[in-house]
Structures are given as structure tokens and as C-alpha cells.
N, C-alpha and C positions, 0 to 999 in steps of 0.2 A: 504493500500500500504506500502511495506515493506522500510524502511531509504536507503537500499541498497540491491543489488541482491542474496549477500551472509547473509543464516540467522544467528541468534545467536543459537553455540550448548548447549543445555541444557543437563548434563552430570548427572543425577539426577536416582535415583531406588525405589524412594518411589513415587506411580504413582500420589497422592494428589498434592505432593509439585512439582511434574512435569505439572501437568494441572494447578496449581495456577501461576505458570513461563509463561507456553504458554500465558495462560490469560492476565497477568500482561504486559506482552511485547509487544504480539498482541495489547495490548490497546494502547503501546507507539510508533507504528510502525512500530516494528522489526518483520521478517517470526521468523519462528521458527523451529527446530528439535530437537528430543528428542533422546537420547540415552540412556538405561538404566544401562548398565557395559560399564567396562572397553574397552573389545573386538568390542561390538559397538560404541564407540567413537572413535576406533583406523580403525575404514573401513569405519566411516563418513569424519574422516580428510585423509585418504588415497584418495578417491574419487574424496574430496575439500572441500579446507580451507573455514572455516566458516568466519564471519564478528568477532565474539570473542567467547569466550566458558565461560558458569558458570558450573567451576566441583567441585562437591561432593567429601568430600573426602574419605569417608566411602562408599563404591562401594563390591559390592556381592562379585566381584574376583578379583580386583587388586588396591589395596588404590589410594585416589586420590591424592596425594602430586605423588606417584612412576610414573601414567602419567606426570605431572605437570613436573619433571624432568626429564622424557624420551621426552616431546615435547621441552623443552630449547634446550636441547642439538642436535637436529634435526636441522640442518638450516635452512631448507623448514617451521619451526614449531618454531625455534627460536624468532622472533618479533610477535606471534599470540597473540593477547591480552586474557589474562587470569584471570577469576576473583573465587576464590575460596568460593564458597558457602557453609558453614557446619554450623553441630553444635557441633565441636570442639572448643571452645569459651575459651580454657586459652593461655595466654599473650604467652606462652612457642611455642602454636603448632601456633599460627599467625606468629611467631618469625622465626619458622619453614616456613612456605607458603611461607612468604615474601621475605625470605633468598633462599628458590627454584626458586625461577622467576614470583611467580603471581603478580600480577598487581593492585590486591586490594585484599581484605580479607572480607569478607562477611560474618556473623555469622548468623542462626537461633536463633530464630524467625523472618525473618525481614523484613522491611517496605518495599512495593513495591515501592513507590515512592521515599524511599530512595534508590533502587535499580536499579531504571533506572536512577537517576542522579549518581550514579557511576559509570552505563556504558558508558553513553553519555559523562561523566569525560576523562575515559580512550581512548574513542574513538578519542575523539578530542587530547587528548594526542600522540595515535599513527598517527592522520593525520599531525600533524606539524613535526612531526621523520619523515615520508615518506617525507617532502618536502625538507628535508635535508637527505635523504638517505644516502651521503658519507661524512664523513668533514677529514679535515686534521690541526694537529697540529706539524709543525716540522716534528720530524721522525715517526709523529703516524699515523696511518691513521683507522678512522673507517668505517666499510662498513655495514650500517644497514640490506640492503634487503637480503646479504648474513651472515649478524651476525659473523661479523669476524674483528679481531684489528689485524693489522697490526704496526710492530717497525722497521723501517728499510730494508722493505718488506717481515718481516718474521712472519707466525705469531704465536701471544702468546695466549695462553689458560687464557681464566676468566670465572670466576664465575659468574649466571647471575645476582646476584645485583654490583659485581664490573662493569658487561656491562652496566648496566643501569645508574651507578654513572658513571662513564666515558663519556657515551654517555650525560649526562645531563648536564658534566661542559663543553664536547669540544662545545656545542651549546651553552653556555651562558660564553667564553672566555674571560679570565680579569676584572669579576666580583667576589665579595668576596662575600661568600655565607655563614651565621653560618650552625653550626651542626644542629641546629633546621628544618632552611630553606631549606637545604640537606634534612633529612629526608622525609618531606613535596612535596618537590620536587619528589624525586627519589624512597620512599617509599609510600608515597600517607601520610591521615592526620590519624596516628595511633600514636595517644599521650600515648601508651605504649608501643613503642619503646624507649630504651633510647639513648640519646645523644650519650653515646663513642661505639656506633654500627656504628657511621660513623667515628670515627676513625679506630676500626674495618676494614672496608675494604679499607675504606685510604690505609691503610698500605698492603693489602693486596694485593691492586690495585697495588700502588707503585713498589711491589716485582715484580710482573708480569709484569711492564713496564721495569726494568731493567733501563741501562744507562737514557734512557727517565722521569727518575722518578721525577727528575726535575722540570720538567713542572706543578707536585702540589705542589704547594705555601703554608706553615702554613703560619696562620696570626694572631699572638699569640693575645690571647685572644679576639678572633673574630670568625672565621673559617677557610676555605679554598678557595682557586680560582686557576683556572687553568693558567697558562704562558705561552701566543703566542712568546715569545722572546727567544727562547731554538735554538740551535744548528738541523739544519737539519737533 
């Protein structure tokens, strides 16, 4: 019996490591569907949103990072939990994934049982987002199920790791968070990431909030937190 109605899409082309997935999952409870390019992934989620998706990034006809960034930017496709399965394995092209909007990072060769506790990771990760679907800080407002930030009713274009740091400190407000515990948080546990990648989009966040920018706090030699106390 599958955890949930909707299965996990497996976005894979080499047909071995697609029936070792089925297998692997089926065993941990999840249905399953198999896509093997790009164009079948793109008329599986046309159809209906899966439960999450492991894609490949190496795909016959269209890399899988160019999906990965065409379903961010999709609203309907915006919050779909994404885990990038390859065996692209340097620090660079994780840098890469992680920076497009996946969700974790998954390298070949890899442990299946290390594989289902990173989905069941991320899944429980997007059930607590869904239970706060909308928050508001001051003049911000975030709208997860439509993936949209809003400044004063207007809104601003981010990037989907700046969505996701955003989204992570308006749920955890008035908390000082290090760069480490950011990363960990909003990046998942990739200790070759490094630290001023969350300055990095600090700053880039910041820029995109405009007058609101405020509202992130340095807390020098410590980290960052976000400021319920800012101007409406």
C-alpha cells in the first residue's frame, strides 16, 4: 500500500537503475512511475502532480537541472518536492542542483536506504510548509501553495533558494540562526556547501525585498534572524 495516492516520479533512462528505484520504494511504501526522458516527465506532471520526483540529470533529450528549473518556475510545479538523483558527483554541479530549487542532491552509487530516509526527510519537510501555507511579516507576505512573495502587495521575483531561505526564517521568526544552521536548514546536510553561500543570497534576498530588507537582522558574529518588529 502506497504512503499516499500520489506516486513518487522516477525520472531515470537507464532501465536497471529505474527497476532498482521501483524496487527500492515499493519496498518502503511509495507507488511508483517511471519516466524515461524528459518529454515523458513533462505529460506525467501535466496529467498530475506526483507525491515528489527523483530526476536524473543526464536524460536522452533534455538535461535534468533545464526540467528542475523549468518546474520552479511553474507555480503549479513551484513547491513539488525534488530530489536530484545523478552521477554528476562534483561539489560544482551539486552547487549547481541546489542553487536551481532541488531539494536534496543524491549522487550514484547510492544506498537505498539512505535514499528513502531522504525522501521521507523532505517529505515531512514539505508537510509542515503546507501547514503554514501563507505567513506574513510586516509588509511581506509569503504564499507557498501559489509560490509567490509578496512586498507591499506587489510582487517581487526570487530565486528558488532565496524562496526557500525566506520561507525558512519567516516560519522560524526572531530566532538567530548561524550560516551553518541556514545551510542545514534550507539547503539540506551538504557539508560542501560553504558558509558565505548564505551570505550569498542574504544579500540577494535583501535586494529583492527592497524597503523591507530590514527585516534581516546580521548578528555579527553569529548569523542571521529575521525581524517581526519592521514597519507594515
Amino acid at each position: 500500500m502506497s504512503k499516499q495516492n500520489s506516486p513518487i516520479l522516477v525520472v531515470e533512462d537507464e532501465p536497471g537503475i529505474a527497476e532498482l528505484l521501483r524496487f527500492t520504494l515499493a519496498a518502503a511504501g511509495f507507488s511508483v512511475d517511471v519516466a524515461d526522458n524528459a518529454q515523458a516527465a513533462r505529460a506525467a506532471l501535466a496529467n498530475a502532480l506526483p507525491q515528489a520526483v527523483l530526476l536524473d540529470w543526464m536524460l536522452p533529450d533534455v538535461p535534468g537541472i533545464t526540467l528542475l528549473r523549468e518546474w520552479r518556475n511553474c507555480a503549479r510545479t513551484a513547491a513539488l518536492p525534488i530530489i536530484m538523483l545523478t552521477a554528476k558527483g562534483l561539489d560544482e554541479d551539486k552547487v549547481r542542483g541546489l542553487n536551481a530549487g532541488a531539494d536534496d542532491y543524491v549522487t550514484k552509487p547510492f544506498s537505498p536506504r539512505e535514499l528513502v530516509a531522504r525522501i521521507n526527510a523532505v517529505l515531512r519537510r514539505q508537510s509542515l510548509l503546507l501547514a503554514t501555507a501563507e505567513q506574513s511579516v510586516g509588509a511581506i507576505t509569503l504564499d507557498d501553495e501559489r509560490h509567490l512573495v509578496l512586498v507591499h502587495g506587489v510582487t517581487v521575483e526570487l530565486g528558488p533558494a532565496e524562496f526557500k531561505l525566506l520561507r525558512f526564517m519567516m516560519g522560524h521568526a526572531e530566532r538567530v540562526f548561524s550560516r551553518a544552521q541556514l545551510l542545514d536548514q534550507v539547503w539540506g546536510d551538504h557539508a560542501f556547501l560553504e558558509e558565505r553561500t548564505v551570505d550569498v543570497h542574504i544579500m540577494r534576498l535583501r535586494k529583492s525585498l527592497g524597503a523591507s530588507a530590514d527585516c534581516i537582522k546580521t548578528i555579527r558574529g553569529v548569523g542571521y534572524m529575521l525581524n517581526t518588529d519592521i514597519p507594515g
